[in-house]
Every structure is written in structure tokens, then in C-alpha cells.
PyMOL Python script that loads the backbone (N, CA, C, O; Angstrom):
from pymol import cmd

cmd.read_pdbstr("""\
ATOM      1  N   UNK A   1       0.817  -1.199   0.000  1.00  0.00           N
ATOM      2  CA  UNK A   1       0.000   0.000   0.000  1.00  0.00           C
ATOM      3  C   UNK A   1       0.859   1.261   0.000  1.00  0.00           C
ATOM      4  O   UNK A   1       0.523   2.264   0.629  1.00  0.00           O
ATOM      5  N   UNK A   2       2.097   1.176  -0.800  1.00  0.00           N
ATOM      6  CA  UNK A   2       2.994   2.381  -0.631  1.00  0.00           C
ATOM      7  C   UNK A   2       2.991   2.660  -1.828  1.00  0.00           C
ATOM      8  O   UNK A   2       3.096   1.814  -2.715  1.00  0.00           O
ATOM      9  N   UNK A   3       2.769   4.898  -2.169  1.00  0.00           N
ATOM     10  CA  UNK A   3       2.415   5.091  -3.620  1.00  0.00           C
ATOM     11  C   UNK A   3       4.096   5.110  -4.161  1.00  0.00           C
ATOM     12  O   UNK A   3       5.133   5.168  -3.499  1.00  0.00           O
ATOM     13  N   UNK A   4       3.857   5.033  -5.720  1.00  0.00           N
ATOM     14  CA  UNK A   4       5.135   4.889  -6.319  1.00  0.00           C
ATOM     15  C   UNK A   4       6.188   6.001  -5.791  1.00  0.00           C
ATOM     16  O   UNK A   4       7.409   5.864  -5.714  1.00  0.00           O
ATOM     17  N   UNK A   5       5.461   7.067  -5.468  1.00  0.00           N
ATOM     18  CA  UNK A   5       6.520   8.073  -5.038  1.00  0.00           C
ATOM     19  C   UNK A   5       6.828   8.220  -3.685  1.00  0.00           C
ATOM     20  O   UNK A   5       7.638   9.138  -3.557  1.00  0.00           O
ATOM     21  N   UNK A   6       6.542   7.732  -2.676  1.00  0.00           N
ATOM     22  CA  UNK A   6       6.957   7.185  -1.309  1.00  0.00           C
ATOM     23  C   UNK A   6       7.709   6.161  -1.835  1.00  0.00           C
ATOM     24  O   UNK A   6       8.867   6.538  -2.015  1.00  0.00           O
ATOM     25  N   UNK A   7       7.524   5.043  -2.148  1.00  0.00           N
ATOM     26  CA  UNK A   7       8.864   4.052  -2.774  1.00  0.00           C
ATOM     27  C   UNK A   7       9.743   4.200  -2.961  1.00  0.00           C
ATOM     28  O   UNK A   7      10.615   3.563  -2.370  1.00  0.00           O
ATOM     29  N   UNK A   8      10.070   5.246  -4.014  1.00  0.00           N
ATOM     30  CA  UNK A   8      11.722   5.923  -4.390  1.00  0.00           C
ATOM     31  C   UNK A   8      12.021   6.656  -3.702  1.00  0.00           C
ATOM     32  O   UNK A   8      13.208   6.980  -3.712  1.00  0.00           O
ATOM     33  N   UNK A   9      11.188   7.233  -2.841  1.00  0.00           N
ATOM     34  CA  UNK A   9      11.870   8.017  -1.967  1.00  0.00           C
ATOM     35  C   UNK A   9      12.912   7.689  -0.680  1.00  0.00           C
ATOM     36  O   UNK A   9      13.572   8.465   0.011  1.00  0.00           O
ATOM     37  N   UNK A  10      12.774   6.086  -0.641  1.00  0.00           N
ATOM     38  CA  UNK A  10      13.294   5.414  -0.092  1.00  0.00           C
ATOM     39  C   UNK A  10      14.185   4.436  -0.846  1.00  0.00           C
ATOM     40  O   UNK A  10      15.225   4.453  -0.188  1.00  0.00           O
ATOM     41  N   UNK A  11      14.314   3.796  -1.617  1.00  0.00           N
ATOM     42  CA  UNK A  11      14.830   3.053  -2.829  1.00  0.00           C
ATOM     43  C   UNK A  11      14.917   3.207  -3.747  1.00  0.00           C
ATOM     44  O   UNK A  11      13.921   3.540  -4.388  1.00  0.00           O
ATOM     45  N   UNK A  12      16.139   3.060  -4.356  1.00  0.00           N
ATOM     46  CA  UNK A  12      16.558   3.327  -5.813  1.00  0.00           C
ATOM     47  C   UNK A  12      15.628   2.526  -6.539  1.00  0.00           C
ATOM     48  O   UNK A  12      15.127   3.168  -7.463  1.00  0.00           O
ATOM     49  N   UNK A  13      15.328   1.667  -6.474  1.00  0.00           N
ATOM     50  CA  UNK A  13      14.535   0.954  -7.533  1.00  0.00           C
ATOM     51  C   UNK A  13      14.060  -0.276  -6.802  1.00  0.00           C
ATOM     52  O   UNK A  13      13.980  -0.311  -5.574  1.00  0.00           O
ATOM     53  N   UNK A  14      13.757  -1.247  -7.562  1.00  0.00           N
ATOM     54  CA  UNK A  14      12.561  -2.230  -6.714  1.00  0.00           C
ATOM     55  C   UNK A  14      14.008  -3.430  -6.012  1.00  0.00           C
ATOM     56  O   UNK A  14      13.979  -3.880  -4.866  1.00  0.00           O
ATOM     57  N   UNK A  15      15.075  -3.709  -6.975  1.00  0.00           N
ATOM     58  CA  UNK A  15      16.110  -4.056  -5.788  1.00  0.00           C
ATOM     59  C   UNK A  15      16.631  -3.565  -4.633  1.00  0.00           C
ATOM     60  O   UNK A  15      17.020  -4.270  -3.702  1.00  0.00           O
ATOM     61  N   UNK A  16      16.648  -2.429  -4.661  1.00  0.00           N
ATOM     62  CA  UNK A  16      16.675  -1.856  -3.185  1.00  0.00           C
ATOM     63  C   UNK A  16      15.876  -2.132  -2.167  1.00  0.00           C
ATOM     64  O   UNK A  16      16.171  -1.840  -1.008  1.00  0.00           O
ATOM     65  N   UNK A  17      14.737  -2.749  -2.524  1.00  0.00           N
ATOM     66  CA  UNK A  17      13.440  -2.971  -1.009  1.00  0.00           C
ATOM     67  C   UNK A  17      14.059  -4.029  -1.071  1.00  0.00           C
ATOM     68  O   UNK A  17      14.344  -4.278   0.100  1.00  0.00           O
ATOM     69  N   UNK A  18      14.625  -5.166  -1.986  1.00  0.00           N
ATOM     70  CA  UNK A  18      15.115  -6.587  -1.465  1.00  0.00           C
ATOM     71  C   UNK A  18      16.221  -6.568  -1.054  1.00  0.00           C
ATOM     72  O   UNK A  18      16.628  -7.658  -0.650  1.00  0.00           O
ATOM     73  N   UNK A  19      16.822  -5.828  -0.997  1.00  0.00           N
ATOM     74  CA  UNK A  19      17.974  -5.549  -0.328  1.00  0.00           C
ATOM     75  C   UNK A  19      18.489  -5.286   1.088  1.00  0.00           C
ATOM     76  O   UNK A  19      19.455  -5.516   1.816  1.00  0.00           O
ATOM     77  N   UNK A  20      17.283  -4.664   1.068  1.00  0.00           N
ATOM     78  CA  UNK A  20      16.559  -3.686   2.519  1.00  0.00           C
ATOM     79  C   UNK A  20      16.461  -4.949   3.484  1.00  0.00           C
ATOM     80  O   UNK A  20      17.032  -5.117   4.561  1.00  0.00           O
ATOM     81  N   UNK A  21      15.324  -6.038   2.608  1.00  0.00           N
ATOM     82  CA  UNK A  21      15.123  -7.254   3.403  1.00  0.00           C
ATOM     83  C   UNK A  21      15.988  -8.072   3.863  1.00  0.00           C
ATOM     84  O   UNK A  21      15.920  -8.227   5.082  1.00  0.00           O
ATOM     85  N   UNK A  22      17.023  -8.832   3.161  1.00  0.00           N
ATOM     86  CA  UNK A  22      17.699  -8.756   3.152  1.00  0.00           C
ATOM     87  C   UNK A  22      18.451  -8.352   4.411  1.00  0.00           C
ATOM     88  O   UNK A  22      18.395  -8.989   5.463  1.00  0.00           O
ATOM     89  N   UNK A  23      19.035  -7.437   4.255  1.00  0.00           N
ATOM     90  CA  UNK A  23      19.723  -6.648   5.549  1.00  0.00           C
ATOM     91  C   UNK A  23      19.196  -6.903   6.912  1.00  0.00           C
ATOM     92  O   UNK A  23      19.821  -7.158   7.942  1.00  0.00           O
ATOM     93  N   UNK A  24      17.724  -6.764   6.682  1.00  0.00           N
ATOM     94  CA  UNK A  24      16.453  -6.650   7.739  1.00  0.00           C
ATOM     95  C   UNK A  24      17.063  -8.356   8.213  1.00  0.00           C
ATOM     96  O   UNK A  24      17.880  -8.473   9.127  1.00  0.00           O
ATOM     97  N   UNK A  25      16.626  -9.347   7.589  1.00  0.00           N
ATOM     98  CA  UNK A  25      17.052 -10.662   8.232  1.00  0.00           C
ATOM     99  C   UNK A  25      18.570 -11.102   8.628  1.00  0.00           C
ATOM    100  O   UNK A  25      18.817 -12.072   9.344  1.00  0.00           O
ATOM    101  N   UNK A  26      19.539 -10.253   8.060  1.00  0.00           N
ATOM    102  CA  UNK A  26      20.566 -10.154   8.689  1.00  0.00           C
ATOM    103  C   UNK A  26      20.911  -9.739  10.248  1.00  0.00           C
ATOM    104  O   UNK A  26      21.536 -10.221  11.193  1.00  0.00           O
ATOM    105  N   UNK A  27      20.187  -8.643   9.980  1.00  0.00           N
ATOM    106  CA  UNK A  27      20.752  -8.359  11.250  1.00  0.00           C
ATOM    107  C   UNK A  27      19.526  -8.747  12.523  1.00  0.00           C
ATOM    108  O   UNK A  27      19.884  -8.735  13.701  1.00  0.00           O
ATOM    109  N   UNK A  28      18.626  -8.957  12.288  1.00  0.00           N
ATOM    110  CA  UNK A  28      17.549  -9.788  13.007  1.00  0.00           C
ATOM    111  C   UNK A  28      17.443 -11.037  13.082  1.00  0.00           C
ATOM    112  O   UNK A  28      16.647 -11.311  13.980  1.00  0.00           O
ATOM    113  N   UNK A  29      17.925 -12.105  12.492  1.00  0.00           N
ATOM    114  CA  UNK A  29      18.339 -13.282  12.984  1.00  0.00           C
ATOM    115  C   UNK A  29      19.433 -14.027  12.325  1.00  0.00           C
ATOM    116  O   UNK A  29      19.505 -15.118  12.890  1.00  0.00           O
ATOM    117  N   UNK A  30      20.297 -13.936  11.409  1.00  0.00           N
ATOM    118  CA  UNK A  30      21.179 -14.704  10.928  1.00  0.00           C
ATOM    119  C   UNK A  30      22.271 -14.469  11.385  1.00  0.00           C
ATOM    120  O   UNK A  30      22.999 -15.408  11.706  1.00  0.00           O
ATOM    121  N   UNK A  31      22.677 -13.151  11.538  1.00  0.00           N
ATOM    122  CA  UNK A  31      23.786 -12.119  12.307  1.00  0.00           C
ATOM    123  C   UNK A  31      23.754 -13.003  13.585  1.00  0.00           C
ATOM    124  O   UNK A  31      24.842 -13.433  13.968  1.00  0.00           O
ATOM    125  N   UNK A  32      22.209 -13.452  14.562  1.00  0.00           N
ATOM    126  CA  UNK A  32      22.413 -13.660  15.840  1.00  0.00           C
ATOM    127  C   UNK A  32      22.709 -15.104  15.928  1.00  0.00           C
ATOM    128  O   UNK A  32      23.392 -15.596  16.825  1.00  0.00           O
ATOM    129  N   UNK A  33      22.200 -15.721  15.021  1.00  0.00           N
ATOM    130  CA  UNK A  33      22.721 -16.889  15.569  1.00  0.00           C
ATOM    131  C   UNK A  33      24.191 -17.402  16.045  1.00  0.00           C
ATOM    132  O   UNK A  33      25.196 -16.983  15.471  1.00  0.00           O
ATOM    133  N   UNK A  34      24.258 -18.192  16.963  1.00  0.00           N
ATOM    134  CA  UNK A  34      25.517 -18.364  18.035  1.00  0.00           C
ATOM    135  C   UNK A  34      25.442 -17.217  18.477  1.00  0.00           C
ATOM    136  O   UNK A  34      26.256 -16.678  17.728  1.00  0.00           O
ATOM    137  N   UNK A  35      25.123 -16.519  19.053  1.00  0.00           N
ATOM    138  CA  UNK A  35      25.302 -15.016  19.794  1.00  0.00           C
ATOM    139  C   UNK A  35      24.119 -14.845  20.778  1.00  0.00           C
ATOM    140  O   UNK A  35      24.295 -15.232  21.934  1.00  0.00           O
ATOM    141  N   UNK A  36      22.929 -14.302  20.429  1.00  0.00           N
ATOM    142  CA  UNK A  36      21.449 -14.021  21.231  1.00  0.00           C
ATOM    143  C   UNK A  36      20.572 -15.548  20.780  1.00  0.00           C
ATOM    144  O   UNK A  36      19.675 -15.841  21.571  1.00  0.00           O
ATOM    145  N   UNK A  37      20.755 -16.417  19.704  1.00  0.00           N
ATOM    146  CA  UNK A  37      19.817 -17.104  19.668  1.00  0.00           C
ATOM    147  C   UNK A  37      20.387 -18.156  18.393  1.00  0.00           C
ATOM    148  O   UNK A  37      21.096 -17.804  17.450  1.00  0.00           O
ATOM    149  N   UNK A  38      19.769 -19.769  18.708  1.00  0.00           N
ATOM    150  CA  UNK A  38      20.220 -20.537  18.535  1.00  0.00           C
ATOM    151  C   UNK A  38      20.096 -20.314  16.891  1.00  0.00           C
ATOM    152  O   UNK A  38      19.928 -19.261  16.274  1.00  0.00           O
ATOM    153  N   UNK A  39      20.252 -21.827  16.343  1.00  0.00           N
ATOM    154  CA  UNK A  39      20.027 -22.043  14.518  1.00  0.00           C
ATOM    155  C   UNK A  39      18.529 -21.690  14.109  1.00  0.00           C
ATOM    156  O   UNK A  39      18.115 -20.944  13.221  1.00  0.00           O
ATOM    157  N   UNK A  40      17.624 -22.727  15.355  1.00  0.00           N
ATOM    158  CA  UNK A  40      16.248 -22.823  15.123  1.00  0.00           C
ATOM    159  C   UNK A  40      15.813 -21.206  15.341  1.00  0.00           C
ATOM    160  O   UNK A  40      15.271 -20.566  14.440  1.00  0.00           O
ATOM    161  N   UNK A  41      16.032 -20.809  16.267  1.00  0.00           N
ATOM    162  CA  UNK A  41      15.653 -19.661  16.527  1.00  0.00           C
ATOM    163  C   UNK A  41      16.087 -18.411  15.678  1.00  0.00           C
ATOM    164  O   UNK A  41      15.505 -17.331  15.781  1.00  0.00           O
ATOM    165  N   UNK A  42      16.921 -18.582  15.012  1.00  0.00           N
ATOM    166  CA  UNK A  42      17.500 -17.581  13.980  1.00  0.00           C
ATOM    167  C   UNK A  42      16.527 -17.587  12.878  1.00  0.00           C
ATOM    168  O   UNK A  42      15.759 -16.660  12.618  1.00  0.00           O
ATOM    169  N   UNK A  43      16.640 -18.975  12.099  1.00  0.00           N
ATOM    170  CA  UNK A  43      15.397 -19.326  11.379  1.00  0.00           C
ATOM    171  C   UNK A  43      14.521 -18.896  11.604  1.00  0.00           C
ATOM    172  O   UNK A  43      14.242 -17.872  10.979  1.00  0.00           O
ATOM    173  N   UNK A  44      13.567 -19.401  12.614  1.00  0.00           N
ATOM    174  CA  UNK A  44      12.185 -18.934  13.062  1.00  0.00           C
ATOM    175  C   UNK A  44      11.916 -17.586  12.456  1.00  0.00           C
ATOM    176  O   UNK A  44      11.203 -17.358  11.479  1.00  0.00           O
ATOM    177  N   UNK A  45      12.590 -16.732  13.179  1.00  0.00           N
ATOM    178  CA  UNK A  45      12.583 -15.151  13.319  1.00  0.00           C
ATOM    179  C   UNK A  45      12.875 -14.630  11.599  1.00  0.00           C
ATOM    180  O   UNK A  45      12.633 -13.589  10.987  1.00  0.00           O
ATOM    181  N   UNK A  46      13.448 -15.811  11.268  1.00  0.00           N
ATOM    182  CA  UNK A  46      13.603 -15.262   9.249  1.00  0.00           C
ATOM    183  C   UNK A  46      11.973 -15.696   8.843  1.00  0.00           C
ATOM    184  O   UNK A  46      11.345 -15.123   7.952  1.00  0.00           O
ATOM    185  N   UNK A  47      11.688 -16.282   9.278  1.00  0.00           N
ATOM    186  CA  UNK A  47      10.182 -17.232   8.537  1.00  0.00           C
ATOM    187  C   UNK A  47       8.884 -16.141   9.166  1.00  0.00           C
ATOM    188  O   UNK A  47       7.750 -15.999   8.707  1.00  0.00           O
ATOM    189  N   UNK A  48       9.595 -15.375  10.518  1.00  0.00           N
ATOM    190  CA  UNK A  48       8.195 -14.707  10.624  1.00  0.00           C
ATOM    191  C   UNK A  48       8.190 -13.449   9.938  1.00  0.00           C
ATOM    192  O   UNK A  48       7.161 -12.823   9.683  1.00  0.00           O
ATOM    193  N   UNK A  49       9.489 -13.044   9.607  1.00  0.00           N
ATOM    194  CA  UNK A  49       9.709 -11.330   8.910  1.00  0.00           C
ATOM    195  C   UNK A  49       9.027 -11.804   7.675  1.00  0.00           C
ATOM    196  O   UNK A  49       8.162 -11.056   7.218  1.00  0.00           O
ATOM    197  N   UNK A  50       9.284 -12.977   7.030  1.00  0.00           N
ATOM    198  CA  UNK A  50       8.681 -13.034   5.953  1.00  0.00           C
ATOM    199  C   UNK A  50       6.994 -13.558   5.744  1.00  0.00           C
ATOM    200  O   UNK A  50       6.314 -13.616   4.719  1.00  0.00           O
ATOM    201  N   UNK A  51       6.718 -13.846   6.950  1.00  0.00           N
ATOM    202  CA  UNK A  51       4.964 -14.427   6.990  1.00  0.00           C
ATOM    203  C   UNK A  51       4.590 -13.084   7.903  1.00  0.00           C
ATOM    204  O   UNK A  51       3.621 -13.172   8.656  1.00  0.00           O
ATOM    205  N   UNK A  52       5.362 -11.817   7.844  1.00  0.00           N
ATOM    206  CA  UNK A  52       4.804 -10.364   8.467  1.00  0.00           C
ATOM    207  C   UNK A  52       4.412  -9.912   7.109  1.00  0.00           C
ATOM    208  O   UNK A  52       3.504  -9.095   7.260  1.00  0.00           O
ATOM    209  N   UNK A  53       4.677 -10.068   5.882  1.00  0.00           N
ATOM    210  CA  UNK A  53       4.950  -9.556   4.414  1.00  0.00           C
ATOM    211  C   UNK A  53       4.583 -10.058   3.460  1.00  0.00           C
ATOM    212  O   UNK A  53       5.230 -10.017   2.414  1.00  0.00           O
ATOM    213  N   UNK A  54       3.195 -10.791   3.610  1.00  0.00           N
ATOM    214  CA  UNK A  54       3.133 -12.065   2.429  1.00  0.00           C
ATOM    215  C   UNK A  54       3.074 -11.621   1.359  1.00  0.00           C
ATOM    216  O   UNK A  54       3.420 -12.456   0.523  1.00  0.00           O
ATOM    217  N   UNK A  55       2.602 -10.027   0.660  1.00  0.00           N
ATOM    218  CA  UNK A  55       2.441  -9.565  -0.333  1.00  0.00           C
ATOM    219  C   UNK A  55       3.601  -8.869  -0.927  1.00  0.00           C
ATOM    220  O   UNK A  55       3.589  -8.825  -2.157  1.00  0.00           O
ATOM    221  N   UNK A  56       4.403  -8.424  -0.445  1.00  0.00           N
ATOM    222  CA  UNK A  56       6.061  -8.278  -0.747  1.00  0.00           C
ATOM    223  C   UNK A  56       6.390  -9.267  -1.321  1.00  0.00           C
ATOM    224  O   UNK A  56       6.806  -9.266  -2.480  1.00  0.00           O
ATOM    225  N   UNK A  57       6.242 -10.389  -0.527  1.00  0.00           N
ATOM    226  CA  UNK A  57       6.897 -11.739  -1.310  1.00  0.00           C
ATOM    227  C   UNK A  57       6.333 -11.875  -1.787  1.00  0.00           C
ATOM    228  O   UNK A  57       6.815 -11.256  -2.736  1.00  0.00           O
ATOM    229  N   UNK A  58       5.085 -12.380  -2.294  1.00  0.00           N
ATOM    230  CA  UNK A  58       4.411 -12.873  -3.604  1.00  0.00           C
ATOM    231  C   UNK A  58       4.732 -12.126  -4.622  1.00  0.00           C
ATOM    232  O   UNK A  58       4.896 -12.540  -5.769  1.00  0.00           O
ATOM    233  N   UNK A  59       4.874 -10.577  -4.112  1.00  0.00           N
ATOM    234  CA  UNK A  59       5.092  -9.851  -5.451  1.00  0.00           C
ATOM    235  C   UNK A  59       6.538 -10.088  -5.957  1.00  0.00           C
ATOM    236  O   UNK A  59       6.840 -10.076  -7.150  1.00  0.00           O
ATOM    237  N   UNK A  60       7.398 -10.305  -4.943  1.00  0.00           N
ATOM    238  CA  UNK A  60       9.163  -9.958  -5.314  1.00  0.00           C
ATOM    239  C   UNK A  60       9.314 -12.103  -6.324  1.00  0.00           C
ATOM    240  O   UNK A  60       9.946 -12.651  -7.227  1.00  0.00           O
ATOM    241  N   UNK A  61       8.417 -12.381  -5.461  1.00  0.00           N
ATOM    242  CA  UNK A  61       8.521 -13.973  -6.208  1.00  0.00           C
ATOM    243  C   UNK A  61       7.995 -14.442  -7.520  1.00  0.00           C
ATOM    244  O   UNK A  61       8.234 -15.406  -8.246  1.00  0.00           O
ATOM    245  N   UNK A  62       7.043 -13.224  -7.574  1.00  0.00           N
ATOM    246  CA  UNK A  62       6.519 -13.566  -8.858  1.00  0.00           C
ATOM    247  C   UNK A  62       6.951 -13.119 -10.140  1.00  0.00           C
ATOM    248  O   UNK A  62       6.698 -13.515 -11.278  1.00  0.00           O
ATOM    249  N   UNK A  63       7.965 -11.811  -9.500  1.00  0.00           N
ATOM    250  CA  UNK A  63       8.707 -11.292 -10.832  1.00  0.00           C
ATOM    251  C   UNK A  63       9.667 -12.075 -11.520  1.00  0.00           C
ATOM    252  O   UNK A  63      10.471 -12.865 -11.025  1.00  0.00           O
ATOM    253  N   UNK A  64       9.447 -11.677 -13.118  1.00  0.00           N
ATOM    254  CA  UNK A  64       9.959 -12.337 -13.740  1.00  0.00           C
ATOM    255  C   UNK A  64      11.511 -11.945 -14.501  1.00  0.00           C
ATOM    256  O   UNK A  64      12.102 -12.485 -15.436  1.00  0.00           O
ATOM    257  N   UNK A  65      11.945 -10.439 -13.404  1.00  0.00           N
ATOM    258  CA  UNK A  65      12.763 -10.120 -13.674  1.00  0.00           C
ATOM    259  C   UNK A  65      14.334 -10.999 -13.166  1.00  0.00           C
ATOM    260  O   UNK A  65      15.387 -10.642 -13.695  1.00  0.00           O
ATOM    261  N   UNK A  66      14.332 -12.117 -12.139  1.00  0.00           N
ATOM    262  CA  UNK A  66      15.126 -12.699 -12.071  1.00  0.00           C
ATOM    263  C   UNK A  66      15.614 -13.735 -12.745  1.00  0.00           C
ATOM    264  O   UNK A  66      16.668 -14.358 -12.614  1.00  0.00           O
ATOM    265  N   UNK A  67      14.730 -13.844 -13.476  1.00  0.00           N
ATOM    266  CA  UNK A  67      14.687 -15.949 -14.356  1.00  0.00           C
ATOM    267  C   UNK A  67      16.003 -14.998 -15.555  1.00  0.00           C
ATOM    268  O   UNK A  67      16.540 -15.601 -16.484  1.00  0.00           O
TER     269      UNK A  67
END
""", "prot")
cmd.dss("prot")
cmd.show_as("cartoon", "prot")
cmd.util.cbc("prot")
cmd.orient("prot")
């Protein structure tokens, strides 16, 4: 629900929001594991950022700009 021009105003282009994500699961659970929280628990915390976003992902999955 963000208009095209709030978007860029934040990101260069539509790789930049995956990038963003990206980063976002870095440093929220992959970064922690062995540190604040185990393998499972690193995981977990990647599976819920992405079941917080189901329409991000459907959209970033469905493009056909990666194939």
C-alpha cells in the first residue's frame, strides 16, 4: 500500500526494497545466531519477517525479472 513516489523516496529501484530485506534478516536473525539465539531460533525469526509480508513476497517472487 505504498504510492510509487513514497517508494523511491526510499529506494533506488525495486532491488533496493530486497535488499533492505535482506539486511532486515541479517541483522535480526542470521547475524544472531551463536550469539542471542540458537540455529532454530534464527530461522524462526527469518520465517516470521517473511509471513509479516506475504504480499512483498508474492510480489518480489513472482517477478519475472530474475529468471
Amino acid at each position: 500500500d505504498l504510492s510509487r513516489t513514497s517508494f523511491y523516496r526510499h529506494f533506488v529501484d525495486k532491488y533496493g526494497a530486497v535488499n533492505w530485506y535482506n539486511q532486515l534478516f541479517d541483522q535480526r536473525s542470521l547475524a544472531q545466531i551463536g550469539r542471542s539465539m540458537t540455529w532454530y531460533e534464527g530461522r524462526l525469526e527469518e520465517l516470521r519477517l517473511v509471513a509479516a509480508e506475504p504480499q512483498f513476497f508474492r510480489a518480489a517472487l513472482r517477478s519475472r525479472d530474475c529468471q
